[in-house]
SERO-4910 file (N, C-alpha, C, O; in steps of 0.05 Angstrom, whole numbers):
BEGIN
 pado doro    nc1    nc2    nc3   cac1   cac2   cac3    cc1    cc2    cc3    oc1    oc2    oc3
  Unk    A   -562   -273   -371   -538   -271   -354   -545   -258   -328   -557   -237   -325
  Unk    A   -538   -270   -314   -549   -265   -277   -526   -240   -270   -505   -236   -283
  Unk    A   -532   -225   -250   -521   -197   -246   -492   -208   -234   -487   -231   -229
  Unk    A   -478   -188   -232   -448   -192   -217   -449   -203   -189   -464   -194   -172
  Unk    A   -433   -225   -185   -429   -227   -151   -396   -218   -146   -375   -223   -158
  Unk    A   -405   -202   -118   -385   -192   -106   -392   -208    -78   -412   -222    -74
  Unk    A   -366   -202    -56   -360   -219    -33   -351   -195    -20   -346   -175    -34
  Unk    A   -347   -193     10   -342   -183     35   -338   -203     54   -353   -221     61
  Unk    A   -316   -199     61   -296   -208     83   -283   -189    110   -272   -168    106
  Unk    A   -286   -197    129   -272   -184    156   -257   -202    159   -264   -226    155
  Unk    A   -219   -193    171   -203   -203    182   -196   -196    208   -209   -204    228
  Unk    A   -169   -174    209   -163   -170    236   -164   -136    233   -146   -121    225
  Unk    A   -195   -128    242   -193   -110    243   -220   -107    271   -225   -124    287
  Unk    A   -236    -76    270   -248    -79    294   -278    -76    285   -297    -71    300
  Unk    A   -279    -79    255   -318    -73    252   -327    -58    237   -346    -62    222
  Unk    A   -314    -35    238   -318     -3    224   -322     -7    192   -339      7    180
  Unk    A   -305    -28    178   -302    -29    148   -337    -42    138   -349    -35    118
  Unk    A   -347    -58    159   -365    -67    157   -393    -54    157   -412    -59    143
  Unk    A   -388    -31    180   -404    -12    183   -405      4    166   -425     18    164
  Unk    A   -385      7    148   -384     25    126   -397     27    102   -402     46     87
  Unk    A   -405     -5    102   -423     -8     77   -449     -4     79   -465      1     61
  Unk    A   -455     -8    114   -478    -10    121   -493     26    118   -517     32    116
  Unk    A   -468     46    119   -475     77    114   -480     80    102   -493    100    101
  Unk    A   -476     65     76   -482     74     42   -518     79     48   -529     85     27
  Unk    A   -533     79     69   -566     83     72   -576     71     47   -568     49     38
  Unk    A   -599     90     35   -613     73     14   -600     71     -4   -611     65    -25
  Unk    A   -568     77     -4   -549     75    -34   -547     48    -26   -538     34    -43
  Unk    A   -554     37     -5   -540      4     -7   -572    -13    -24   -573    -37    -27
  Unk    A   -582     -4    -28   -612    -18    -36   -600    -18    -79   -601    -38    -94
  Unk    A   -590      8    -87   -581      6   -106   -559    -15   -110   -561    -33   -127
  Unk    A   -534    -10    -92   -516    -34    -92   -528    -66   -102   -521    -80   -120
  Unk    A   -552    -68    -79   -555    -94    -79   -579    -97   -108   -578   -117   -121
  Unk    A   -593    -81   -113   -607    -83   -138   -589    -93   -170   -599   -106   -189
  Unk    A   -563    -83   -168   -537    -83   -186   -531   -105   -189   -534   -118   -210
  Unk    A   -517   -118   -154   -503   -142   -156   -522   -165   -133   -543   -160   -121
  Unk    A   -507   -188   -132   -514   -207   -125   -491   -217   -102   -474   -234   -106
  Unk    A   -494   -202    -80   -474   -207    -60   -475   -244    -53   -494   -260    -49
  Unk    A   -452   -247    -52   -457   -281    -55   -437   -295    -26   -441   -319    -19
  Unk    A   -418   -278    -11   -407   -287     12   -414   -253     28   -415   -231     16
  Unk    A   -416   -258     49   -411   -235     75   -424   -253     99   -446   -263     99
  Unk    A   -407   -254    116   -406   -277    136   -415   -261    156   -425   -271    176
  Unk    A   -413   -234    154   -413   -219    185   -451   -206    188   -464   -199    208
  Unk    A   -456   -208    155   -488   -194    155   -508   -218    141   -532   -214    142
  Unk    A   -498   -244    127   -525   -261    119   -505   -291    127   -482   -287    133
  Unk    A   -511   -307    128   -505   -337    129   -508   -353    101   -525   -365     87
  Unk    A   -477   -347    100   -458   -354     85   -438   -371     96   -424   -363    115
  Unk    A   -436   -402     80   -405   -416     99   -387   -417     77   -393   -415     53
  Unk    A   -369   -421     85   -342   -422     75   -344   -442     46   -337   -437     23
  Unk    A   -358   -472     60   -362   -483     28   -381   -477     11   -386   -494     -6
  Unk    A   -393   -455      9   -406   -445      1   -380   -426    -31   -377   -429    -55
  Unk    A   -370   -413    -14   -339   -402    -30   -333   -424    -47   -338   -428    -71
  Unk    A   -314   -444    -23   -305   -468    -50   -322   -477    -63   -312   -499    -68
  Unk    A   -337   -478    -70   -352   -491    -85   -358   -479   -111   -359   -492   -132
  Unk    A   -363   -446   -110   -353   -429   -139   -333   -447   -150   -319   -465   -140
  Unk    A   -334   -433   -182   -316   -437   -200   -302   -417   -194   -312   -396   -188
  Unk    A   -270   -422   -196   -248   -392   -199   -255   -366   -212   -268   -374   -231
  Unk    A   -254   -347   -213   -263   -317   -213   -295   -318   -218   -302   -296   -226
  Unk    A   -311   -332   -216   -336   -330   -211   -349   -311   -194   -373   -304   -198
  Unk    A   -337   -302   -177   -339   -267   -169   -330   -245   -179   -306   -243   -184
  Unk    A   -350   -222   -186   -326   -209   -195   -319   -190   -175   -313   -172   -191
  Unk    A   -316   -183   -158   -299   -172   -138   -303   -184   -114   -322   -199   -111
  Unk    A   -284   -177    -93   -286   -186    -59   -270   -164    -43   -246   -158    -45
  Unk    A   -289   -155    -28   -278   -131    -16   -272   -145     12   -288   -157     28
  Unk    A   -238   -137     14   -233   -156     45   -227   -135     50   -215   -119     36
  Unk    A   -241   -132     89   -220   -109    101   -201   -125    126   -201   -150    128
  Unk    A   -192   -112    137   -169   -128    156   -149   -136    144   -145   -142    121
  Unk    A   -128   -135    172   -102   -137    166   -105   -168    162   -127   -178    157
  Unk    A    -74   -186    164    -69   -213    156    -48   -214    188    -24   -207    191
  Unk    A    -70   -226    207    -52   -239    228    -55   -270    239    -37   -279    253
  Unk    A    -71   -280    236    -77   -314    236    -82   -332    210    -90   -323    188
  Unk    A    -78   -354    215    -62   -369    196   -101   -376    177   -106   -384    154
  Unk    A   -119   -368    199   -142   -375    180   -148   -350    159   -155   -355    136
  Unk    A   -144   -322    167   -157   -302    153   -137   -304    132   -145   -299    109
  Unk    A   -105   -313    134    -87   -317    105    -98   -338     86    -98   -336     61
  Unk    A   -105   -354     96   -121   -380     76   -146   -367     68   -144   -361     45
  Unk    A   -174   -359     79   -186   -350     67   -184   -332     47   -198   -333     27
  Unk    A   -161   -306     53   -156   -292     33   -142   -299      2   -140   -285    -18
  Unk    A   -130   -332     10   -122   -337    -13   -140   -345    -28   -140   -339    -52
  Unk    A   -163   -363    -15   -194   -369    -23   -201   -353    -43   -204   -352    -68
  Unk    A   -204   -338    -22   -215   -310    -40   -210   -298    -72   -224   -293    -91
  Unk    A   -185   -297    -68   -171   -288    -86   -168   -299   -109   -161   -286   -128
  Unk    A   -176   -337   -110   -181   -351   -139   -204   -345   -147   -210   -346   -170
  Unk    A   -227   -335   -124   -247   -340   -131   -265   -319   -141   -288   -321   -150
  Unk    A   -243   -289   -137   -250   -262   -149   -233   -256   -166   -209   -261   -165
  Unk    A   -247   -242   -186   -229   -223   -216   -218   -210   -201   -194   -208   -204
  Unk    A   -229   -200   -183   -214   -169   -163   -224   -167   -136   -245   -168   -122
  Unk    A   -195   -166   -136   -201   -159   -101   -182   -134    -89   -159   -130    -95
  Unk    A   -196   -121    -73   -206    -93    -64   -201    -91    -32   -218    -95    -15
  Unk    A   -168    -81    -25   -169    -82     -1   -181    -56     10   -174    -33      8
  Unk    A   -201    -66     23   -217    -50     38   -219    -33     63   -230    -44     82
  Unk    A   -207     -5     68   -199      5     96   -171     11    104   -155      4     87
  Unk    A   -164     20    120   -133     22    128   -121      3    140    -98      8    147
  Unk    A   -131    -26    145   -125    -43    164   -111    -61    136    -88    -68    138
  Unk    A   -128    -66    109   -121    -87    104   -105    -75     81    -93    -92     67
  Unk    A   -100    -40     73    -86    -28     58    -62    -25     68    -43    -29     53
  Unk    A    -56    -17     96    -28     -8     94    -18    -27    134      3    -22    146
  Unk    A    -41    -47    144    -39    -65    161    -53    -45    182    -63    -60    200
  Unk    A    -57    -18    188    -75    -12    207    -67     -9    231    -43     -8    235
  Unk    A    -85     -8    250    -82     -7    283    -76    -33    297    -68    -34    320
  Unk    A    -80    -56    280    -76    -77    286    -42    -73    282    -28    -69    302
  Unk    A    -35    -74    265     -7    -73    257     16    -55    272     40    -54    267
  Unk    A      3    -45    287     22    -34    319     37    -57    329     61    -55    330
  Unk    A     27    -77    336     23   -100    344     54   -108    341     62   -126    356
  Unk    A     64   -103    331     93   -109    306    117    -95    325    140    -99    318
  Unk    A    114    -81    345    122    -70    365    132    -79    382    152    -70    392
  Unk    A    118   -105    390    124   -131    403    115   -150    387    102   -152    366
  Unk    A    137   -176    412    139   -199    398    105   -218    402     83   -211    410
  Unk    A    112   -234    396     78   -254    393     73   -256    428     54   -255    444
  Unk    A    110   -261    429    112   -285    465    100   -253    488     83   -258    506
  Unk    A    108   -230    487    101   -207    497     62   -209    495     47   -207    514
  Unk    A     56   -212    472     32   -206    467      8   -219    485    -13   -210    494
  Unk    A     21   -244    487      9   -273    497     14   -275    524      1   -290    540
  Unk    A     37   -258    531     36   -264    553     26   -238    568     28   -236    592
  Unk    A     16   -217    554      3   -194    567    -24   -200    577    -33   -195    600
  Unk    A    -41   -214    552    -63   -216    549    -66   -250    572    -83   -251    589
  Unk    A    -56   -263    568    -64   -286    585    -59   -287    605    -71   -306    614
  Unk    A    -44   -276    623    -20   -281    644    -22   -254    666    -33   -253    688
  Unk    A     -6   -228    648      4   -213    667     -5   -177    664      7   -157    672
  Unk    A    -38   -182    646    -48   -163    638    -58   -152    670    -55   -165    691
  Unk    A    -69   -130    670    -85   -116    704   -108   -131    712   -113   -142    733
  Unk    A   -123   -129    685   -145   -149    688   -153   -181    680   -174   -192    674
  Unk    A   -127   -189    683   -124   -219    669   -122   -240    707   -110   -234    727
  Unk    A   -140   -261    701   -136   -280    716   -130   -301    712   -145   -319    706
  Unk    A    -98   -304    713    -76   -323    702    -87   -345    717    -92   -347    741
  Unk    A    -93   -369    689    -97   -397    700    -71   -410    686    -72   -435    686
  Unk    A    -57   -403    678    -38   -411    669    -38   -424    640    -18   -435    631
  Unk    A    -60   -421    628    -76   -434    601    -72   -409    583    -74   -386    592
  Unk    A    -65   -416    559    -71   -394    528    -71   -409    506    -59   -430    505
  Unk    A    -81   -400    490    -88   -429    467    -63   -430    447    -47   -415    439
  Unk    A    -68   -452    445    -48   -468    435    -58   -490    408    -63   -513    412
  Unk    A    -58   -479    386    -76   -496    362    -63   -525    358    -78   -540    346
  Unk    A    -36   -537    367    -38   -569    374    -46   -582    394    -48   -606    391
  Unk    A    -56   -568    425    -69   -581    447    -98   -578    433   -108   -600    432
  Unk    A   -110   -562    424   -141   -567    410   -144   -576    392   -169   -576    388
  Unk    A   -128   -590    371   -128   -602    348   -126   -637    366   -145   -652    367
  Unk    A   -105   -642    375    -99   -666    390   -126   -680    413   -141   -699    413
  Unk    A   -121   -656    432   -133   -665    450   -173   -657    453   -188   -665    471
  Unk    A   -179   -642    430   -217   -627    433   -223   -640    403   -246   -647    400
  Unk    A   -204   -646    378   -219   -648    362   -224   -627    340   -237   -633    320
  Unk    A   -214   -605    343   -223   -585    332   -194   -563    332   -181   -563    353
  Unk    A   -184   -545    311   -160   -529    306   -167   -498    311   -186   -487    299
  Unk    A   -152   -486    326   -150   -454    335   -132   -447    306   -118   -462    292
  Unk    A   -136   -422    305   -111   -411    274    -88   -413    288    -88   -420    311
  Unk    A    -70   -407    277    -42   -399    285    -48   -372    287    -64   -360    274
  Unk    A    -30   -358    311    -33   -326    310    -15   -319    304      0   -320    324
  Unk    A      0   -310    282     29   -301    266     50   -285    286     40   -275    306
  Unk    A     70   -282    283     93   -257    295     89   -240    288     90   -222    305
  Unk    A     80   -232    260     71   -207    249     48   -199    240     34   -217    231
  Unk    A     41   -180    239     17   -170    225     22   -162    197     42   -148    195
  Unk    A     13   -166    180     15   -158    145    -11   -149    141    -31   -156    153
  Unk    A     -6   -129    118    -27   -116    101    -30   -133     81    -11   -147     74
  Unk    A    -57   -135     67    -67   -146     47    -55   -150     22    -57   -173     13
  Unk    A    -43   -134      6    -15   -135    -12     13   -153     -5     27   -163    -22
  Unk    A     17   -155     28     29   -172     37     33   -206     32     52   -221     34
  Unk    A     -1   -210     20    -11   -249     30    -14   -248      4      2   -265     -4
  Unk    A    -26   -236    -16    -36   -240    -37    -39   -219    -58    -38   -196    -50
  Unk    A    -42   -221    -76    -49   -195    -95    -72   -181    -98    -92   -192   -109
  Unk    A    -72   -159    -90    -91   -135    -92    -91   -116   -114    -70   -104   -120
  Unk    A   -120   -113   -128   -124   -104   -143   -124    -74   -150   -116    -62   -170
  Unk    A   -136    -64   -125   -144    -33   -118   -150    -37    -97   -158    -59    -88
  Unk    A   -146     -7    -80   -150      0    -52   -173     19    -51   -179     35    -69
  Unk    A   -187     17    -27   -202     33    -17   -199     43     15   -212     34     34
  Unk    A   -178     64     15   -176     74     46   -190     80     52   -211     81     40
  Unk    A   -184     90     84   -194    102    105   -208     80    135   -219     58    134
  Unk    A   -204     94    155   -219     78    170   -240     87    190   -240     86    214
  Unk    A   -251     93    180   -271     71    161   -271     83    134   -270    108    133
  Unk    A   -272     72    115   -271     82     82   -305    100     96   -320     93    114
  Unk    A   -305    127     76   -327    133     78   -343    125     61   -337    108     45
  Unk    A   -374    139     63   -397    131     46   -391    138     16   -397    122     -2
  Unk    A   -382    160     11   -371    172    -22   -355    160    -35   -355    162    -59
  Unk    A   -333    143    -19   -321    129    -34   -321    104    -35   -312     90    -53
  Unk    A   -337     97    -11   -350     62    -17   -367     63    -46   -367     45    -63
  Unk    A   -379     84    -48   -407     84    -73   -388     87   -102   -391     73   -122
  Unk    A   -368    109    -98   -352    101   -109   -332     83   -134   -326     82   -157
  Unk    A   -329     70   -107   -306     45   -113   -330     32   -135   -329     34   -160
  Unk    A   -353     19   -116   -366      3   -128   -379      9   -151   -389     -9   -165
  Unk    A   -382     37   -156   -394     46   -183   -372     40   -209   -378     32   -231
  Unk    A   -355     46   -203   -319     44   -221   -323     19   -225   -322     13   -249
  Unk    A   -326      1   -209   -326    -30   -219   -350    -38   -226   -349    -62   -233
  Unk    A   -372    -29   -228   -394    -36   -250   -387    -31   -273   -389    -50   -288
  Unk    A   -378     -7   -282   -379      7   -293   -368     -7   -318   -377     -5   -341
  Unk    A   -349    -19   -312   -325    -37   -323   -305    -14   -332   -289    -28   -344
  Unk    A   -296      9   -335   -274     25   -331   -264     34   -311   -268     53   -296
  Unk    A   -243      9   -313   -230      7   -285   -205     27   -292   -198     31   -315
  Unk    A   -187     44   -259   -163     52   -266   -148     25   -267   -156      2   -263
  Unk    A   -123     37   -273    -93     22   -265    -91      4   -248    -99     14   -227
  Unk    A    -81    -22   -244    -86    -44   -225    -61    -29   -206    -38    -22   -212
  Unk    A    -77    -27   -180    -62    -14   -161    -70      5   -156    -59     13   -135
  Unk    A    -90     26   -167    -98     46   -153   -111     45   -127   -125     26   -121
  Unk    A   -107     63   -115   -126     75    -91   -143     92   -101   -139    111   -116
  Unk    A   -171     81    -90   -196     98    -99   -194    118    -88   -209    112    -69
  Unk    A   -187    145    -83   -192    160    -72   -177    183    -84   -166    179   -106
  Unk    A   -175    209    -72   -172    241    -78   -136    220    -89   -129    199    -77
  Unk    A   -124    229   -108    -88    245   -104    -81    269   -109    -72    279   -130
  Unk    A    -87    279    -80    -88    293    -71    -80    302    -50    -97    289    -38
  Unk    A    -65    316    -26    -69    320      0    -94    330      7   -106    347     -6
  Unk    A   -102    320     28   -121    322     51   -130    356     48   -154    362     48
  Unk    A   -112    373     47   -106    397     58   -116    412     30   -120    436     32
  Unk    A   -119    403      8   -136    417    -12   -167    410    -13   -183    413    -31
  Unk    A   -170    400     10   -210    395     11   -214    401     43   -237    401     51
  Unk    A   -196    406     57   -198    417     82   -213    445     75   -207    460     57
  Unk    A   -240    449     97   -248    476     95   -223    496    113   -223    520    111
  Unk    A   -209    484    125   -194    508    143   -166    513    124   -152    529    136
  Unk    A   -159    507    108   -140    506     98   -131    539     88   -108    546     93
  Unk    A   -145    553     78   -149    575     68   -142    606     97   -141    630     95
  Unk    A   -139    587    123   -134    608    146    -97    597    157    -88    599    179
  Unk    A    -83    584    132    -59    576    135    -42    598    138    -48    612    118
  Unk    A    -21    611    154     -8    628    145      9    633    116     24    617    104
  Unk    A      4    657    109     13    659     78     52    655     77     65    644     59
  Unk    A     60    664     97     92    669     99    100    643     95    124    637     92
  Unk    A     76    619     96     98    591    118     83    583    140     68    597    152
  Unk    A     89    556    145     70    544    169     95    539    193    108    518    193
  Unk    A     99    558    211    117    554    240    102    553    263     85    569    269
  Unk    A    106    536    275     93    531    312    116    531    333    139    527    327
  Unk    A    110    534    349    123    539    373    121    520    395    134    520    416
  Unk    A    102    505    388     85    481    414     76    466    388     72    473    365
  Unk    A     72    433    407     44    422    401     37    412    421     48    406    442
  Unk    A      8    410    411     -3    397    442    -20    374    422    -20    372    398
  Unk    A    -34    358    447    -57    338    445    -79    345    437    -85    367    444
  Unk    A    -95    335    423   -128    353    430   -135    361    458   -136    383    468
  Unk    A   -138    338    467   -144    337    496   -132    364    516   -146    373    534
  Unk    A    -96    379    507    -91    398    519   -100    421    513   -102    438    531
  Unk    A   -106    429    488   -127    447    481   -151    458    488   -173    453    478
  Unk    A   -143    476    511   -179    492    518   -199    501    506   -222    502    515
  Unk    A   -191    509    484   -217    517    464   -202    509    429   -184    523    418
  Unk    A   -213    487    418   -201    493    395   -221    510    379   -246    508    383
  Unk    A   -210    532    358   -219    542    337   -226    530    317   -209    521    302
  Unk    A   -255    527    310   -272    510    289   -261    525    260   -262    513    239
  Unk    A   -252    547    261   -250    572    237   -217    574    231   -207    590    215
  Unk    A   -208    560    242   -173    563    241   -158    537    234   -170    516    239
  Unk    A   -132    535    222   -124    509    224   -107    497    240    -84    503    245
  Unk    A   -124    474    251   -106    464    274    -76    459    271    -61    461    291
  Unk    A    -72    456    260    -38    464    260    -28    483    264     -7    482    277
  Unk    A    -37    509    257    -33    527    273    -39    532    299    -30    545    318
  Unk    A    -52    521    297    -57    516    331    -39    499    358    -38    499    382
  Unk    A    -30    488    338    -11    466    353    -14    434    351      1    417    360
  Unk    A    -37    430    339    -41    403    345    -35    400    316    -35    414    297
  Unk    A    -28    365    324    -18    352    304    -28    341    284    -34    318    285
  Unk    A    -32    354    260    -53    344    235    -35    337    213    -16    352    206
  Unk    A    -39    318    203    -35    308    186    -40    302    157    -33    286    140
  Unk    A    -61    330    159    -77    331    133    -61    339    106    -70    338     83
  Unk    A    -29    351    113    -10    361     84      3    337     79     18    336     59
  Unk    A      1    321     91     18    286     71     -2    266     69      4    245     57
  Unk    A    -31    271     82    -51    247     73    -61    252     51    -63    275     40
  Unk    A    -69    226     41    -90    227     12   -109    241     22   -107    244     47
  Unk    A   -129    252      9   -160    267      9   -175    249     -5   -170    228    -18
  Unk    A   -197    263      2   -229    239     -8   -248    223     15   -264    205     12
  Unk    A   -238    239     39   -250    230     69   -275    255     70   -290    253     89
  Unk    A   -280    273     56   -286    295     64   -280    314     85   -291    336     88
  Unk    A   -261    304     98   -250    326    119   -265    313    146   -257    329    162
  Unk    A   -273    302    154   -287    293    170   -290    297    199   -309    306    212
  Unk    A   -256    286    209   -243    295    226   -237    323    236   -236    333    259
  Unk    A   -232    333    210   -225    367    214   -244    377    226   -243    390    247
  Unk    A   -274    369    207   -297    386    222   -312    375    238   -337    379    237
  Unk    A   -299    359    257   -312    351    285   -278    361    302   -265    353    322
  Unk    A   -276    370    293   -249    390    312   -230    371    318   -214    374    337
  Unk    A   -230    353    304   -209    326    316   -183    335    290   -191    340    267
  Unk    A   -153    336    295   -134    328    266   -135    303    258   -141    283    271
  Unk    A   -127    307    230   -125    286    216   -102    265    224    -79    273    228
  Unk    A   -109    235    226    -88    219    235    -80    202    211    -73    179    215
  Unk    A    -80    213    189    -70    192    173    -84    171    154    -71    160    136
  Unk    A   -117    164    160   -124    138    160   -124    137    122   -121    116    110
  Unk    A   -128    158    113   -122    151     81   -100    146     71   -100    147     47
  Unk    A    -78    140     83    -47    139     75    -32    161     59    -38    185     58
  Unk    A    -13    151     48      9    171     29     -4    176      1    -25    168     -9
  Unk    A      9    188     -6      7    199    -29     15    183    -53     35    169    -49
  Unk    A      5    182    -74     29    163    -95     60    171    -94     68    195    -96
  Unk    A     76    151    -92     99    158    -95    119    155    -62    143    149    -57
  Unk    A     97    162    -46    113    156    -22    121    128     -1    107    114     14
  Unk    A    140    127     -5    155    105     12    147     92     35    141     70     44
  Unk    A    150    121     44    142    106     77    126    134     96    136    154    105
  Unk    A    104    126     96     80    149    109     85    161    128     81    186    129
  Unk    A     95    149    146    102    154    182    131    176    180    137    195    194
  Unk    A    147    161    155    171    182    157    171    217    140    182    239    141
  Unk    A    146    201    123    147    231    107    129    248    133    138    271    136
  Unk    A    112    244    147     91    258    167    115    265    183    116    289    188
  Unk    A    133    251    193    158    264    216    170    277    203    183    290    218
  Unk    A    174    284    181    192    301    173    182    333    165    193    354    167
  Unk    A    153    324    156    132    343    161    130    366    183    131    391    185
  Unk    A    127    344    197    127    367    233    148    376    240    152    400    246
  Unk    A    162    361    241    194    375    236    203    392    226    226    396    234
  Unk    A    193    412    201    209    421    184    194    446    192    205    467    185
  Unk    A    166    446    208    156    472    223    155    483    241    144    504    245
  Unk    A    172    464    265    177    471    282    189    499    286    206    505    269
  Unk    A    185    519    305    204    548    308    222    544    324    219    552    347
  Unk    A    242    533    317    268    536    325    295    515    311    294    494    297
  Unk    A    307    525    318    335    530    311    352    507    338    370    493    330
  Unk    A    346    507    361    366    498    386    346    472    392    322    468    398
  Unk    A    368    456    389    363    418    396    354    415    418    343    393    423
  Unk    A    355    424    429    346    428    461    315    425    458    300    405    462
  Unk    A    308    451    452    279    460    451    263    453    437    240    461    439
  Unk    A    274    432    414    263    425    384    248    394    401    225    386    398
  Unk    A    275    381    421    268    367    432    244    361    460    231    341    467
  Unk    A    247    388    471    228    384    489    203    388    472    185    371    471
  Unk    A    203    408    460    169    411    434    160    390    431    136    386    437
  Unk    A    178    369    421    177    342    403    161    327    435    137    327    440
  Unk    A    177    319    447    177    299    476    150    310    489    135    292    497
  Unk    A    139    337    493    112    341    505     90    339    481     68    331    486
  Unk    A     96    343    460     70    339    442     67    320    429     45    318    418
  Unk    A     91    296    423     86    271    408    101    252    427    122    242    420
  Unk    A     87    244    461     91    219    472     96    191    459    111    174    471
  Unk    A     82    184    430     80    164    425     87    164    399     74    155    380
  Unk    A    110    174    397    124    178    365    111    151    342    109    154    318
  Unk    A    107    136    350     99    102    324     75    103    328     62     94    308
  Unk    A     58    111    351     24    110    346      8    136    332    -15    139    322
  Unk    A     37    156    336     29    186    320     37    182    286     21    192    271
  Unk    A     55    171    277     66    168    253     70    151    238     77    156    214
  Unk    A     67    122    249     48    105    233     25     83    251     28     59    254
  Unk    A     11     94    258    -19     91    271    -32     59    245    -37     35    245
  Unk    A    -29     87    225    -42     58    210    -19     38    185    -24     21    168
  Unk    A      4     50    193     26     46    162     51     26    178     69     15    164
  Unk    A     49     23    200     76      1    210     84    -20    185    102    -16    169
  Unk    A     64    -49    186     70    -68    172     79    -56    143     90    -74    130
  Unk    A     78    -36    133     87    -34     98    115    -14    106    129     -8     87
  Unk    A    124     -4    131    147     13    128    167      8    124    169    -17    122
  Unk    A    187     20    121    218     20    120    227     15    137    249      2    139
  Unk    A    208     26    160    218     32    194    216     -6    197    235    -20    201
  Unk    A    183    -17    192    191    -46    201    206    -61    192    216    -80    205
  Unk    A    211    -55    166    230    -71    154    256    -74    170    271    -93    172
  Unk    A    258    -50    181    301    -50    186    294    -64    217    310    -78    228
  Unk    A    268    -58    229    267    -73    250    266   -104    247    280   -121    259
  Unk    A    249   -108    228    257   -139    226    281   -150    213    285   -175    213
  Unk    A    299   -130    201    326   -143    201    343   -139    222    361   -155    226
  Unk    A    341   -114    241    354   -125    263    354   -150    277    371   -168    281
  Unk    A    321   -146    283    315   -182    288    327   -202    294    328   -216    314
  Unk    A    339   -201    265    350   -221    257    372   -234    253    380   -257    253
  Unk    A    386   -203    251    417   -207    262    421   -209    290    442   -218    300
  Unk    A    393   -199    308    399   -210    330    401   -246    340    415   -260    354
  Unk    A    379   -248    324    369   -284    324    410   -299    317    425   -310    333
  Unk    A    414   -292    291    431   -293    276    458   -297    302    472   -317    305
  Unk    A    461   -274    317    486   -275    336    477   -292    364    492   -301    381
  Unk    A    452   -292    363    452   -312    392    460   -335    386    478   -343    400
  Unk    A    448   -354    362    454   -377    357    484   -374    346    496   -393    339
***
């Protein structure tokens, strides 16, 4: 009996998930001694009929990272998905839709017309693709580029998750050791700490004992000296490390950067972006709306890229946006 084949896939994301396997160093030499990698399009030459042509679950896993925004990476992923026992959304892009999934902010016609038309550095020829003028008139089909961005649970069924973005090296080795292993958790776990962030944080332990209150926040960037020995939240900046999962190693923390989230919620939580606002909120020092508001307005400019950076497509928040939507669609016609 020939060793396991597993698969790797990139969608709409920017590289990093890819790079991630490539960190595993000489742990990737064990990987590949194990299994029999049989698709990865982005590191050996592999085509597509190469996939169809397996028998249905004839893989036993496929680790896709990226979100689901063109009409080809949704078909492949359905590919995928007959053709693996398990599949393993891979990263924050294709777990909870990612940085891509901002995108959801605006409409497609905004998007298209930023980038082709009326961007700073765009030289409008008046052309943007269009997959029935290239199908008709070249011979050949562009994807569809969707209205929305979706996470991987969104298109298809996912087996287990592996956050972060980029998942690190400990829990790539990880994941993939759990699935040799054949004692798998619960269909639906996330590989990683459940845990907050903030119980593997080394700064955690310089938290004030009374209670966590601030008075400011600022940016990294407005910070003159941050304290390597202190926790940035006390400090003012915005970390996120008491409502993210753990199992990143802290990473961020100890390159002086806060945590933004990229491992998601916790089991149990709804919606990531709202539990983190309510978070910061609830330590603010004060009492008068006024001042709660200017705190808020100088240290979080970008309330949806601060609080769900990587969690839009799975929120509550997009949801009610896309039923406004719709009642808007709904009253024009």
């Amino acid at each position: 009996m020939g060793k396991p084949k597993i698969g790797m896939y990139w969608c709409a994301s920017c590289g990093g998930c890819e790079e991630a396997v490539v960190d595993l160093a000489e742990d990737l030499l064990m990987v590949t001694d194990k299994v029999d990698i049989v698709f990865w399009p982005v590191a050996m030459d592999f085509k597509l009929s190469d996939v169809e042509a397996m028998e249905d679950g004839e893989m036993l896993a496929v680790f896709i990272n990226g979100a689901i925004e063109l009409s080809e990476q949704e078909e492949i992923a359905k590919l995928l998905r007959r053709k693996a026992q398990l599949v393993i959304a891979f990263g924050s892009c294709a777990h909870m839709g990612g940085l891509p999934g901002l995108a959801n902010m605006q409409s497609k016609e905004k998007i298209f017309d930023y980038y082709f038309h009326s961007g700073p550095i765009v030289d409008d020829t008046g052309v943007q693709p269009d997959p029935e003028i290239t199908k008709n008139e070249h011979g050949f089909a562009l994807p569809e580029f969707y209205s929305s961005v979706r996470a991987l649970d969104q298109v298809i069924n996912v087996d287990y998750y592996v956050p972060g973005c980029a998942p690190t090296p400990n829990i790539v080795l990880d994941a993939i050791t759990t699935l040799l292993s054949g004692n798998l958790p619960p269909s639906g776990a996330i590989m990683a700490s459940d845990r907050a962030l903030c119980y593997e944080c080394p700064l955690n332990e310089t938290k004030p004992d009374e209670g966590m209150k601030i008075k400011e926040l600022r940016r990294s960037h407005e910070v003159e000296h941050i304290d390597s020995e202190i926790c940035l939240l006390t400090q003012g900046m915005v970390c996120l490390g008491p409502v993210t999962r753990g199992g990143c190693g802290s990473l961020c923390i100890k390159g002086n950067m806060p945590c933004t989230g990229c491992f998601g919620p916790m089991d149990g939580v709804k919606d990531f972006g709202a539990t983190a606002l309510s978070y910061i909120a609830s330590i603010i020092d004060s009492e008068n709306p006024e001042e709660i508001e200017k705190i808020i307005d100088k240290g979080i400019p970008d309330p949806i890229g601060t609080f769900y950076m990587y969690s839009l497509p799975k929120s509550m928040l997009f949801k009610k946006l896309q039923e406004k939507k719709e009642v808007v669609e709904i009253k024009t016609e």
